[in-house]
C-alpha positions in Angstrom: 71.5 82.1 57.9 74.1 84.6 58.0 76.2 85.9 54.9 79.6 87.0 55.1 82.1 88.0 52.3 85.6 88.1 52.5 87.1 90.6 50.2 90.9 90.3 49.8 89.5 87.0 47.9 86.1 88.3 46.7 84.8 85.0 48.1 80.5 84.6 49.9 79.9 83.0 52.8 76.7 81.6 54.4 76.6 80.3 57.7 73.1 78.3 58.1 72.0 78.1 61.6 68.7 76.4 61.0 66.6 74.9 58.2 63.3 74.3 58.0 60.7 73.3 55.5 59.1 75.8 53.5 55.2 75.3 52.0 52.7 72.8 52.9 55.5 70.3 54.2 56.4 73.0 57.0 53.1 73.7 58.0 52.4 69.8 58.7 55.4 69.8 61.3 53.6 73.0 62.6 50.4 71.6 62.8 52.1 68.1 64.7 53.8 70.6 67.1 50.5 72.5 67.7 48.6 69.2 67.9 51.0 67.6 70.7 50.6 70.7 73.0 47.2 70.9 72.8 46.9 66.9 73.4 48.9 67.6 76.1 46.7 70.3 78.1 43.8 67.5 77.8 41.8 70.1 75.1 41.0 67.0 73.1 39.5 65.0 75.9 35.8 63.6 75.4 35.4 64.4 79.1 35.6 67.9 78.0 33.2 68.1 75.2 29.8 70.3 76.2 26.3 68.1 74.6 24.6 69.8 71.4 21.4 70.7 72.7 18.9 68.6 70.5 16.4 71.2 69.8 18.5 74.3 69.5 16.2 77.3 69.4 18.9 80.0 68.1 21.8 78.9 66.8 25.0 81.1 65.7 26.9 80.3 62.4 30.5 82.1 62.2 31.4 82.8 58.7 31.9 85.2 55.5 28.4 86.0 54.9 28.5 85.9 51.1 30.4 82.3 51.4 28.9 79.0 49.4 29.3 77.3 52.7 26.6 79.8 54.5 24.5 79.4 51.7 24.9 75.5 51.8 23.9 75.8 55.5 20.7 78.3 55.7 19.6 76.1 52.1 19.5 72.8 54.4 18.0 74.4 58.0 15.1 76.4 55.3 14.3 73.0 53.7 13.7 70.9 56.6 11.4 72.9 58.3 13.1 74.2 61.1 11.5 77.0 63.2 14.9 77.6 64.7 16.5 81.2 64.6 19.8 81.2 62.7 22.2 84.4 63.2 25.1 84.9 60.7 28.1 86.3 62.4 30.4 87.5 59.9 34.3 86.8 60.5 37.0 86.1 57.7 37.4 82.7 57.6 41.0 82.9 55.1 44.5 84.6 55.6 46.1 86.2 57.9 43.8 88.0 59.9 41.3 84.9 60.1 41.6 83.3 63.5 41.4 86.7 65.2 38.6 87.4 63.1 37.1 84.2 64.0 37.8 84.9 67.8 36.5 88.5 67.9 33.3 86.9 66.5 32.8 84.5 68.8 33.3 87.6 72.0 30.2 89.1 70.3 28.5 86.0 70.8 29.3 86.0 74.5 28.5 89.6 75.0 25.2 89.0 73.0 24.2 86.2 75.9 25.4 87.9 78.7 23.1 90.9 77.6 20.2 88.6 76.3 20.0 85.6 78.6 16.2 84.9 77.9 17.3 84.6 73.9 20.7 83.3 74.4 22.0 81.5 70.9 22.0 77.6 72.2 24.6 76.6 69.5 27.7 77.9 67.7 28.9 76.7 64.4 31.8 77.9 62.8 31.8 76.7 59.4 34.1 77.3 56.1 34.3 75.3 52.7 37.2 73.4 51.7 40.7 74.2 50.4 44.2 73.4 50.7 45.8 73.6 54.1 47.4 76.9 53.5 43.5 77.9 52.9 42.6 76.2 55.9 45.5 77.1 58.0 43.4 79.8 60.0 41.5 77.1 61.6 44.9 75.5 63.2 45.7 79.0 65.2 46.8 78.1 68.7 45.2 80.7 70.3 41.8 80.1 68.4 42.0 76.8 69.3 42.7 77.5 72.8 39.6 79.9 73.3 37.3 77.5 71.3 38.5 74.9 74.2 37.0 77.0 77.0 34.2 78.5 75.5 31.1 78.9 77.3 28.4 77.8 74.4 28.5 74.5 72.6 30.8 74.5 68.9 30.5 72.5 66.5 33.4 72.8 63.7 31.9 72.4 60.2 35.6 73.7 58.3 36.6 72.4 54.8 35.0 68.7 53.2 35.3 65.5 54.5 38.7 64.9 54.4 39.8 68.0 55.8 40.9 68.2 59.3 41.8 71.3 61.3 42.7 71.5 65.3 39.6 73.3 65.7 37.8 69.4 64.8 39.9 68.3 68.0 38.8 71.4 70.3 35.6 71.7 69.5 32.4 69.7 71.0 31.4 68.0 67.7 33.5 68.3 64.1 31.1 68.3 61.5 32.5 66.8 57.9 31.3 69.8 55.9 29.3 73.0 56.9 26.2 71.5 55.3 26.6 68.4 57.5 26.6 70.8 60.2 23.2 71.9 59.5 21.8 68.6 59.2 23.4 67.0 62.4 21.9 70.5 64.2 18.3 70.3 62.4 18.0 66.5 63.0 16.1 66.1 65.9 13.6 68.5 64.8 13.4 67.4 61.3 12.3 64.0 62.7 10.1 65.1 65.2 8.2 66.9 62.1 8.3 63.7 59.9 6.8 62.2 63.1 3.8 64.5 63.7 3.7 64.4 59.6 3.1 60.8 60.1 0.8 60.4 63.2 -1.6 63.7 61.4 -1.8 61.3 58.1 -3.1 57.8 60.4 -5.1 60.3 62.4 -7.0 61.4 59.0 -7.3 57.6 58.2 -8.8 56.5 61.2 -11.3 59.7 60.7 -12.1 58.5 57.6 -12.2 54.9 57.7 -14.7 55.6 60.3 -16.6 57.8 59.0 -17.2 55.6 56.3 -17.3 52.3 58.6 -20.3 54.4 60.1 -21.6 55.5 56.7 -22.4 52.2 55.4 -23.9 51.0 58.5 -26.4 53.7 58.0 -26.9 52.5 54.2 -27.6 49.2 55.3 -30.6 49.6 57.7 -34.1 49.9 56.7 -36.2 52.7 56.6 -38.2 52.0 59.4 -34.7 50.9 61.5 -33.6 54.4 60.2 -36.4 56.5 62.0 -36.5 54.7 65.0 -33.0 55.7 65.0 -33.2 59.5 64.4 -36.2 59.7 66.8 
């Protein structure tokens, strides 16, 4: 707007030349505009989407190191059992500086494999807790979204609670509802092939055993003289 006053008559004038909607009402139109482009380019196209590797061996999680949501998420992979490698890239994950943040972490991940190809990290995970979308608002940067589209390892978006949604969830290869759903979907493979071999070690003792003593009482049951004939 523009404000004018006349001053023969001491009168204020203001000339509006747009209006828009302030708080969490403009940001919804924002994150419709931002949606529609992206749409638009094909980002959000299943076509598009890189596979999570099922048995990971290092995986990258992009957060504030001191967050709940990284504590939720090395809690769950330590519990299961996994022998993956888990590296914490710190980024800020609220505010302003956020998404570059989040980007700049995600170049050291790149350099990292270029440098280290034999112990490249399989898997990204970018993960956050939940909060209102002025919290989560970082996560709906265009440009973010954009280099999350073309990036060159697998991402799996694990931002806010279950009924959070960001535009990363549309660009990335899987959207996970909460960052400690993000560690289970990543640690599921393993964590049944270990229930598995948990399983097939406790028949395998069984059998032993039930044959060991199948053979036991056989040897009980014969007669003395049927028992050195036998041993000789």
């Amino acid at each position: 707007a523009e404000l004018t006053v006349y001053e023969k008559r001491g009168t204020v004038q203001l000339v509006v030349r747009q209006i828009r909607l302030a708080g969490e009402a403009g940001l919804k139109l924002e994150f419709e505009r931002i949606k529609k482009k992206l749409e638009s380019l094909g980002l959000f196209s299943i076509d598009r989407k890189k596979r999570i590797p099922d048995y990971p061996k290092k995986i990258a999680v992009v957060s504030a190191p001191t967050s709940a949501a990284i504590q939720d998420f090395l809690n769950i992979v330590k519990r299961r059992g996994s022998m993956m490698d888990v590296v914490v890239v710190p980024a800020v994950v609220q505010g302003d500086k956020a998404s570059h943040s989040v980007i700049e972490a995600l170049k050291k991940i790149e350099n990292y494999n270029r440098r280290r190809p034999k112990e490249k990290i399989d898997v990204v995970c970018i993960c956050r807790g939940g909060g209102s979308m002025e919290d989560l608002w970082a996560f709906n940067d265009e440009k973010l979204c954009l280099y999350v589209s073309d990036y060159s390892v697998p991402v799996i978006s694990g931002v806010g609670h279950q009924t959070d949604f960001s535009l990363l969830d549309y660009v990335s290869d899987l959207r996970a509802e909460t960052p400690s759903a993000a560690a289970e979907i990543i640690t599921q493979k393993s964590f049944d092939a270990i229930n598995k071999l948990d399983s097939l070690r406790n028949r395998l003792k069984q059998s032993v055993h039930y044959i060991f003593q199948s053979h036991t009482l056989h040897l009980e049951r014969r007669t003395p003289y049927q028992l050195k004939k036998i041993l000789l």
